[in-house]
VONU-187249 format. One record per residue (C-alpha): residue number from 0; residue in three letters; x, y, z. Coordinates in Angstrom, 1 decimal, decimal comma, always signed. Layout:
VONU-187249
+-----+-----+--------+--------+--------+
|   k |   r |      X |      Y |      Z |
+-----+-----+--------+--------+--------+
| NUM | ALA |      X |      Y |      Z |
...
+-----+-----+--------+--------+--------+
This chain:
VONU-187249
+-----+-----+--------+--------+--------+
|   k |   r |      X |      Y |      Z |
+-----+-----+--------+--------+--------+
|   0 | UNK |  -63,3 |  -22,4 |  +70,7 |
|   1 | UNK |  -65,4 |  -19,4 |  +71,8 |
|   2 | UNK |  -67,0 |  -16,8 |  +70,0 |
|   3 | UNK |  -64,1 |  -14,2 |  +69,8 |
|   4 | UNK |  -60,7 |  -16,7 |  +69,5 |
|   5 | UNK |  -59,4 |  -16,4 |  +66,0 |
|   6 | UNK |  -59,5 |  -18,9 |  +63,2 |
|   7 | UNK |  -56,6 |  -21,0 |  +62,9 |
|   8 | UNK |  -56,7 |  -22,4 |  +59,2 |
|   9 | UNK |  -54,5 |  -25,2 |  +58,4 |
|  10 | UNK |  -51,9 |  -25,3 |  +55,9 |
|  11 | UNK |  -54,1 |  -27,4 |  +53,4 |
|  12 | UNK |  -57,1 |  -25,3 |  +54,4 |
|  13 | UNK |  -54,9 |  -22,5 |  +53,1 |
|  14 | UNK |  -53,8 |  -24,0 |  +49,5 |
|  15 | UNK |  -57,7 |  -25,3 |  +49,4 |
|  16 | UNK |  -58,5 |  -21,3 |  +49,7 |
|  17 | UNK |  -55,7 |  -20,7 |  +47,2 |
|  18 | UNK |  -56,5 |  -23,3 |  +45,0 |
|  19 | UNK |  -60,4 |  -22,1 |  +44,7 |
|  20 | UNK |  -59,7 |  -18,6 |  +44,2 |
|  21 | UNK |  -58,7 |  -19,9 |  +40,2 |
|  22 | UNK |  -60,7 |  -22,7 |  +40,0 |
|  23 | UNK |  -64,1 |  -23,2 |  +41,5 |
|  24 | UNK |  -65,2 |  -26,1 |  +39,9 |
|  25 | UNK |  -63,2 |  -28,8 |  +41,5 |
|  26 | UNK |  -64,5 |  -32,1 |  +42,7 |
|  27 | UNK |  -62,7 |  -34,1 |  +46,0 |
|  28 | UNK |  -60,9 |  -35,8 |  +44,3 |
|  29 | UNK |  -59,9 |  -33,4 |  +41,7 |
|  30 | UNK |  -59,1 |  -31,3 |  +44,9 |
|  31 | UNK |  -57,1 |  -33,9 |  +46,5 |
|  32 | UNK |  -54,7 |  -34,3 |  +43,4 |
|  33 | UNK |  -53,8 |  -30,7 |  +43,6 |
|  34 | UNK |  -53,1 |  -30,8 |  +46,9 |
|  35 | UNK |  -51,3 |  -34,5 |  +46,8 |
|  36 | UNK |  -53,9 |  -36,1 |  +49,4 |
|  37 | UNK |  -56,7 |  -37,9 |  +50,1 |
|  38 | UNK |  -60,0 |  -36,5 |  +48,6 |
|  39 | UNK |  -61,3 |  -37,4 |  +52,6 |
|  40 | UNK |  -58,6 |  -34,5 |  +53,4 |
|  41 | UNK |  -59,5 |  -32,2 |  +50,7 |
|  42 | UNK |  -63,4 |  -32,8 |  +51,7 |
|  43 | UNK |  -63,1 |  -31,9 |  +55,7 |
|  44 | UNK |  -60,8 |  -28,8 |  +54,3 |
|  45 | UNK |  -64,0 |  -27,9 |  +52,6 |
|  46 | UNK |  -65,9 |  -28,5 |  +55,0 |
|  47 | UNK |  -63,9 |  -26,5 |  +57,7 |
|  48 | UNK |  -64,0 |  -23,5 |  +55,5 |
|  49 | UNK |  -67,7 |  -23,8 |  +54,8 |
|  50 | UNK |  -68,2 |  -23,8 |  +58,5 |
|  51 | UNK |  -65,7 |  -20,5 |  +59,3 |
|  52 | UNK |  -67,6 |  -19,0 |  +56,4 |
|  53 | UNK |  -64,8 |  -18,3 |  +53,9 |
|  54 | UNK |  -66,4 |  -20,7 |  +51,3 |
|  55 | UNK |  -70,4 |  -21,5 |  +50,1 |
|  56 | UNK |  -71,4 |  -24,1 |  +47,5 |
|  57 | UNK |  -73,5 |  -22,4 |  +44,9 |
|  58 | UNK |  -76,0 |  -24,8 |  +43,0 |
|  59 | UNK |  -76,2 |  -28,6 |  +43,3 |
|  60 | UNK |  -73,6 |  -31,1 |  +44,1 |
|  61 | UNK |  -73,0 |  -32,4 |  +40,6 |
|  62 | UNK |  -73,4 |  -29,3 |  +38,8 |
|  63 | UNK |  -72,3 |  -26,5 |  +41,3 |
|  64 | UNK |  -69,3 |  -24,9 |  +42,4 |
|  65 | UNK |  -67,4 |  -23,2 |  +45,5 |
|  66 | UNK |  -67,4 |  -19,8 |  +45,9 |
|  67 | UNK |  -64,9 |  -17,5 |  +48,1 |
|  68 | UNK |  -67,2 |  -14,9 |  +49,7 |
|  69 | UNK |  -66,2 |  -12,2 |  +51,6 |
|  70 | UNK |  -64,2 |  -13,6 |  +54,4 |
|  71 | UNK |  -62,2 |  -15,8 |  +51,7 |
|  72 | UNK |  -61,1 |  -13,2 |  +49,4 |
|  73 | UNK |  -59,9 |  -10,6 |  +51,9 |
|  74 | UNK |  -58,2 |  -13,7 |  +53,3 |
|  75 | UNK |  -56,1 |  -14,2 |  +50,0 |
|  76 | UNK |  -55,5 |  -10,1 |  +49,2 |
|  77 | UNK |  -53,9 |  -10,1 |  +52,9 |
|  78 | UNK |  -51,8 |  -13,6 |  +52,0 |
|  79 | UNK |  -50,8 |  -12,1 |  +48,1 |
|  80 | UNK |  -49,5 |   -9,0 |  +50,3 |
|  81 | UNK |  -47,1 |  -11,1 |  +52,4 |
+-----+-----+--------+--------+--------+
């Protein structure tokens, strides 16, 4: 992928997106459930975001939580919209 190619989000990177934007404070696991997988699937969709900056961890691993920034909410105003 270079620098200018488009992001391609997956389908479950999409309901992770959708999922977080009402609830933040999800583990894996609790995660996976919502999305019916593995909490390994729901953990590389988090990742993924993290990495095409649509999501950041605020705080520490037990007692943090996701947060859309920027990228991630205009990403779910232009998804409501269709």
């Amino acid at each position: 992928m270079t620098l200018n190619d488009p992001i391609k989000l997956s389908s479950v990177d999409i309901n992770v997106l959708h999922i977080l934007s009402t609830n933040t404070k999800l583990t894996y696991n609790t995660l996976a459930e919502a999305l019916s997988s593995s909490s390994a699937t729901a953990k590389r969709s988090l990742q993924n975001l993290k990495a095409y900056g649509y999501i950041t961890r605020q705080g520490s691993n037990k007692a943090g939580y996701w947060q859309l920034i920027e990228k991630g909410k205009i990403f779910i105003i232009k998804e409501q919209k269709l």
